[in-house]
C-alpha positions in Angstrom: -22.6 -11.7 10.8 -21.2 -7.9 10.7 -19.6 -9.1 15.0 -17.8 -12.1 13.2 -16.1 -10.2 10.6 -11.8 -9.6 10.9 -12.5 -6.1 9.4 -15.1 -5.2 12.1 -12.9 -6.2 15.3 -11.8 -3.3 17.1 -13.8 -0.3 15.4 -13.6 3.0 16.3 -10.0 2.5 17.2 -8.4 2.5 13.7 -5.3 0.4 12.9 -2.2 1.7 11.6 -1.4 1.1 7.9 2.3 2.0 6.9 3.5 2.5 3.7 7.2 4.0 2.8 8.5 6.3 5.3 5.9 8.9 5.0 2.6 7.3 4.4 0.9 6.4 7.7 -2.8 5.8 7.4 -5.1 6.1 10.3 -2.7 8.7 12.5 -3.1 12.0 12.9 -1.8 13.5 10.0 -3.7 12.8 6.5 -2.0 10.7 3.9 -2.1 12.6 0.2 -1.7 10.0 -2.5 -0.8 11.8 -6.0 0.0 11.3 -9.4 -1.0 11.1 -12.9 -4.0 8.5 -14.0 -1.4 6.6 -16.8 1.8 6.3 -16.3 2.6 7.6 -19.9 6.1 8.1 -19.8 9.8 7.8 -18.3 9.6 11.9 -18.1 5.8 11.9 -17.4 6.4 10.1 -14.6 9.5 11.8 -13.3 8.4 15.1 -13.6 5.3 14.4 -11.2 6.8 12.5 -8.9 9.6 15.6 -8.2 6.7 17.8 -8.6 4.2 16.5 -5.8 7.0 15.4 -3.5 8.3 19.0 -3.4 4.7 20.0 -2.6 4.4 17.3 0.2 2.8 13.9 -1.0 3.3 11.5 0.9 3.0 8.5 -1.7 3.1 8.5 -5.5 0.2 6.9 -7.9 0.3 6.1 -11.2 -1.1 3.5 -13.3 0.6 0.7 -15.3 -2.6 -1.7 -15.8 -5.5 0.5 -17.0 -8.9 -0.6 -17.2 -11.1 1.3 -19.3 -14.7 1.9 -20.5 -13.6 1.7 -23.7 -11.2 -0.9 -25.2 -9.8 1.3 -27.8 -8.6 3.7 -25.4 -5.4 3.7 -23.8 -4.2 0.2 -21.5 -1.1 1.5 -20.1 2.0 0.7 -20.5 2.0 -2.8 -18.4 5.7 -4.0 -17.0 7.3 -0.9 -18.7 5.2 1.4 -16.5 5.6 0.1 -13.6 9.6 0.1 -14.1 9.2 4.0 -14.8 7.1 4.2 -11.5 9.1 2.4 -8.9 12.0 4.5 -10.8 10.3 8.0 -10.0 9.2 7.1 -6.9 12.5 6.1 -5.8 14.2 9.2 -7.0 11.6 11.6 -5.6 11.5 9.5 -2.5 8.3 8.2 -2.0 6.3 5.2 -2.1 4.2 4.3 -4.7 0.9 2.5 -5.3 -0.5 1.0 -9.1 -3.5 -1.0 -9.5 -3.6 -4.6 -10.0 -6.5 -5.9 -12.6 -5.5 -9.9 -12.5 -4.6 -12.4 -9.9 -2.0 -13.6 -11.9 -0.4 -10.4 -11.9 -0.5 -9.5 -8.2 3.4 -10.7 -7.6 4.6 -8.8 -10.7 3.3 -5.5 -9.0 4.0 -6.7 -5.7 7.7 -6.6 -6.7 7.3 -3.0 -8.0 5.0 -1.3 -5.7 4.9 -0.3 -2.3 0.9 -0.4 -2.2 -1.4 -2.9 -4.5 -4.6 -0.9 -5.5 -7.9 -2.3 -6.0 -9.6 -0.6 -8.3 -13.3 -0.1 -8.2 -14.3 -2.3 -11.0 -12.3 -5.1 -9.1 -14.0 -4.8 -5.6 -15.9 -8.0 -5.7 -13.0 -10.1 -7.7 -12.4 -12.1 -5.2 -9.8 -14.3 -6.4 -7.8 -11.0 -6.7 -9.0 -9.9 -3.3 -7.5 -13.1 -2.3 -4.1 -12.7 -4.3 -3.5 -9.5 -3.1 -4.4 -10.7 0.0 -1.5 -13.0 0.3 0.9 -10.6 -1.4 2.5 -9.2 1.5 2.0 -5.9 0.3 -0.8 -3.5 1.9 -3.8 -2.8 -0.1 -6.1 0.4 -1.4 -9.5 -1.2 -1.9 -11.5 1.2 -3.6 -15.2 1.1 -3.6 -17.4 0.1 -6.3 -20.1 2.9 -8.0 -22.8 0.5 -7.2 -21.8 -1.1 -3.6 -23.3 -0.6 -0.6 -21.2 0.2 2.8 -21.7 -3.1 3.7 -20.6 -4.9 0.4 -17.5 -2.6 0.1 -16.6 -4.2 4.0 -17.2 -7.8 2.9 -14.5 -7.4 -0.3 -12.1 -6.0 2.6 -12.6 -9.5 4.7 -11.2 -11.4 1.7 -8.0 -9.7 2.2 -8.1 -9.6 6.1 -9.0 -13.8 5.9 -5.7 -14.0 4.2 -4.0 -12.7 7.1 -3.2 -9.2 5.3 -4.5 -6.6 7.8 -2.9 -3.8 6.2 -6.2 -2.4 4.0 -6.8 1.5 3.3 -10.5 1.5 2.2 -11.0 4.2 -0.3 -14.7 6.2 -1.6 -14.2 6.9 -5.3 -18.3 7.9 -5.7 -21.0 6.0 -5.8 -23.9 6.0 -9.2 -26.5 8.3 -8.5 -29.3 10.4 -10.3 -27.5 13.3 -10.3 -25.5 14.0 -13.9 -23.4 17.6 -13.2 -20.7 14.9 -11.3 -18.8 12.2 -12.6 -20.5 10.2 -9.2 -21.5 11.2 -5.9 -18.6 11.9 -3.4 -20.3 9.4 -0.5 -18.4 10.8 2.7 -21.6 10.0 5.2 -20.7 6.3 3.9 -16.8 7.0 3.7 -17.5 8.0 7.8 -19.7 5.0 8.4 -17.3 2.4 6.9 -14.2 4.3 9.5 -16.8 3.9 12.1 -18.3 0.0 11.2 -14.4 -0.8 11.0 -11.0 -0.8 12.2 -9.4 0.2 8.7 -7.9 3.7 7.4 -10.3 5.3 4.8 -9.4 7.6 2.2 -11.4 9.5 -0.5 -10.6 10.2 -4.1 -12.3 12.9 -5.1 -10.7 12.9 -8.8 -13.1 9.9 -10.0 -16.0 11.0 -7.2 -16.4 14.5 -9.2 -15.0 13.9 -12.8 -14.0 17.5 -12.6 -10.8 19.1 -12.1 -12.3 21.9 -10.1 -14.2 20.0 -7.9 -11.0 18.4 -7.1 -9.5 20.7 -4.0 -13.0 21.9 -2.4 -14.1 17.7 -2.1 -10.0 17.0 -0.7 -10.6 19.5 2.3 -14.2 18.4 2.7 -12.9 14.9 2.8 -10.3 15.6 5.4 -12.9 18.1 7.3 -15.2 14.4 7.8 -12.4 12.9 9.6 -10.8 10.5 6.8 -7.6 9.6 6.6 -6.0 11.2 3.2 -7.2 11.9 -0.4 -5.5 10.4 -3.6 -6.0 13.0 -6.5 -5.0 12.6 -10.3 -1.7 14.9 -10.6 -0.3 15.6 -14.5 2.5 18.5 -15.3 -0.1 19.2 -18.2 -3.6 18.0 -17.2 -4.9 18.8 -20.9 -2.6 16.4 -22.2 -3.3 13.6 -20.0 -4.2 10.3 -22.0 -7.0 9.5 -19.7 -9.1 11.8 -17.1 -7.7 14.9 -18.2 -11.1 16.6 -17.4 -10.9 15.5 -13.5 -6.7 16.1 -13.2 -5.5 19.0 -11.2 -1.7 20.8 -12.5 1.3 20.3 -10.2 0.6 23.8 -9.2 -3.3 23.3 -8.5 -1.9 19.9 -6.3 0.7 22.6 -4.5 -2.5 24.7 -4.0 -4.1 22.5 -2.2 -1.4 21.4 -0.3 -1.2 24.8 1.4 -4.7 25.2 2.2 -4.2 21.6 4.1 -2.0 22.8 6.8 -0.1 19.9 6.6 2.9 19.5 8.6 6.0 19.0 6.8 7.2 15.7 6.2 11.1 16.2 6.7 10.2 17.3 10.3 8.1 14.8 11.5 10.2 12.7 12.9 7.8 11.7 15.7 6.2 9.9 13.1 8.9 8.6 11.3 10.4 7.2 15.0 6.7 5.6 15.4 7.0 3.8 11.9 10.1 2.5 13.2 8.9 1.3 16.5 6.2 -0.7 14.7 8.4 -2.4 12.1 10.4 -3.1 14.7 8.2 -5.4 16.8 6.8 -7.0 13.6 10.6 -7.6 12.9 11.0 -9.2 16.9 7.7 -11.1 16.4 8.7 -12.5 12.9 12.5 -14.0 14.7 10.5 -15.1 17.6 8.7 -17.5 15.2 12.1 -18.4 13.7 14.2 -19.3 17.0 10.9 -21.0 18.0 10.7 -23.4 14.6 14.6 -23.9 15.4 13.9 -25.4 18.1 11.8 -28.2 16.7 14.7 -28.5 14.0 16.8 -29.4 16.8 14.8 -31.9 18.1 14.5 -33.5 15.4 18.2 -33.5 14.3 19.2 -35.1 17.4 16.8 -37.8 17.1 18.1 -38.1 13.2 22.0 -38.6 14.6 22.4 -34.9 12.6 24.8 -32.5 13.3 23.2 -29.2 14.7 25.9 -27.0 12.3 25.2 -27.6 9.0 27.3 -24.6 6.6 26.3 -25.9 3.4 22.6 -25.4 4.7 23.6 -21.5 6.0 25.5 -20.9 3.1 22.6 -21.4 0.5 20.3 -19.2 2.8 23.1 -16.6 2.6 23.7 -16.7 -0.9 20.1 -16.7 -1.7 19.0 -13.3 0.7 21.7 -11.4 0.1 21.0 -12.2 -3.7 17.7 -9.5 -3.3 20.1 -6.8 -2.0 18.7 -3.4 -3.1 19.5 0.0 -2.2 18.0 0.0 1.4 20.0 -3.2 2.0 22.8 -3.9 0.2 24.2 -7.6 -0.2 26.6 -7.1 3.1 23.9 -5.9 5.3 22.0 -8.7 4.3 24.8 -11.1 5.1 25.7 -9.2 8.6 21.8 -9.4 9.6 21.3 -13.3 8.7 25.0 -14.1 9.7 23.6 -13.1 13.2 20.1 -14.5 12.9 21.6 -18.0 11.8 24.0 -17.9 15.1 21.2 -17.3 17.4 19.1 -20.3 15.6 22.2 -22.5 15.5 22.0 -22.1 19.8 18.5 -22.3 19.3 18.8 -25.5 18.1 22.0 -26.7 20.1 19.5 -25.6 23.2 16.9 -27.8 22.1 18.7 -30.8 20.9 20.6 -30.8 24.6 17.5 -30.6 26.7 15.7 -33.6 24.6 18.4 -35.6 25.4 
């Protein structure tokens, strides 16, 4: 079964995952994933997110949707966290990931975060697998305390059979006898899973040791067994934090470790910044390839219809309606200048067609 499975083709030559401008999974420099467990507040959140990007995270965490043990203890702050995130990790410049707890939440996170996290308790959801799946946004599948390797692969499928190949796998610990540790810190199976598949891993040695000075010696072992990054629960005042202050480093203690990584510095990788680009960039070509392709059945069928092959009223609502999203990155008049050109080359397209049917 394992030969049949999307998540198995092409192991031991692990795909790229990109996320941001930073955050490349599965090349050769780590990916560090920081932030507080809760997003607890507007300043909270901001004073992390300056504080581990100045250090050298690549991607900011932080959690809107909280499942706990407990349901008297703290939920998050839902829609209003995840504002304050995408805020923060806009200003400090960095992507962010939040977990997602409900299927029927997946498109509100989607339009907030960079990354959709699995948590552990929802590894064999699979109608969230499924959602997330299809959410166009990649996804940090953590594994469950009680999964096996093999289980922890088998959630991943249901994302890759929704044609979503952009999965980070990520060990948070697994239950074992032994009590001094929040769980065991599983890397032989972290190494196994890189090995059985074709996906980035990452560890997270916050929940795998429940213990903030665990925290940096498990990060370097992590990245000593050949995984691809570390996400680690980052708070200005780790005492304070509202959930898992026991296993959250300081902003200093996250600097720390960030030294004793070696890292190279993001600003001057521009190698990899040039490689993110190339890859968009045929997934762009690809994705209009498709278009000029489906505009050339449109064409066929408008000259069979009598239609004309112009139609403004048609391009006009598509205009409207893109360069309606316009955000920072691409402001309104981009988007108009991009589609203005894309609708042209379609409009030929389909000219083209309808002339050689004739």
């Amino acid at each position: 079964m394992a030969e049949e499975l999307l998540v198995t083709a092409g192991a031991g030559q692990t795909r790229q995952v990109v996320v941001g401008s930073f955050a490349r999974f599965g090349a050769a420099t780590p990916v560090m994933i920081a932030g507080p467990c809760s997003v607890e507040s507007e300043r909270q959140i901001h004073e992390t997110a300056d504080a581990v990007a100045a250090a050298g995270a690549h991607v900011l965490r932080g959690g809107a949707f909280k499942p706990r043990t407990s349901p008297y203890a703290f939920q998050g702050l839902g829609a209003e966290g995840l504002r304050y995130l995408r805020s923060a990790g806009r200003a400090a410049g960095l992507p962010v990931v939040t977990e997602v707890l409900d299927a029927q939440d997946v498109a509100l996170v989607a339009e907030h975060a960079d990354m959709l996290q699995i948590g552990a308790r929802s590894m064999q959801n699979f109608a969230l697998l499924r959602a997330a799946g299809r959410s166009g946004r990649p996804v940090l599948l953590k594994r469950a305390a009680g999964a096996t390797v093999e289980e922890w692969i088998h959630a991943a499928e249901y994302i890759l059979a929704e044609g979503n190949d952009q999965v980070v796998l990520c060990e948070r610990g697994i239950r074992s006898f032994e009590p001094c540790t929040r769980a065991t810190l599983d890397l032989a199976g972290a190494a196994a899973a890189r090995q059985r598949t074709s996906l980035p891993v990452i560890a997270d040695p916050s929940h795998a040791t429940g213990r903030r000075d665990l925290v940096a010696p498990m990060a370097r072992a992590a990245i000593g067994a050949g995984l691809d990054g570390v996400i680690v629960e980052v708070h200005p005042d780790p005492d304070r934090s509202v959930s898992d202050a026991a296993q959250t480093i300081s902003t200093e203690d996250f600097a720390r470790l960030m030294l004793s990584l070696h890292l190279p510095p993001r600003s001057s990788d521009l190698v990899h910044l040039r490689d993110a680009v190339d890859s968009l960039d045929e997934a762009i070509f690809g994705l209009i390839a498709q278009r000029m392709a489906l505009s050339s059945h449109i064409g066929d069928l408008k000259r069979r219809h009598g239609m004309p092959v112009h139609q403004p009223a048609r391009e006009e609502d598509i205009l409207r309606r893109l360069a309606g999203r316009g955000q920072d990155h691409l402001t309104p008049a981009a988007v108009t200048a991009i589609w203005t050109a894309i609708l042209a080359a379609s409009r030929a397209r389909q000219g083209h067609a309808a002339r050689e049917s004739r």
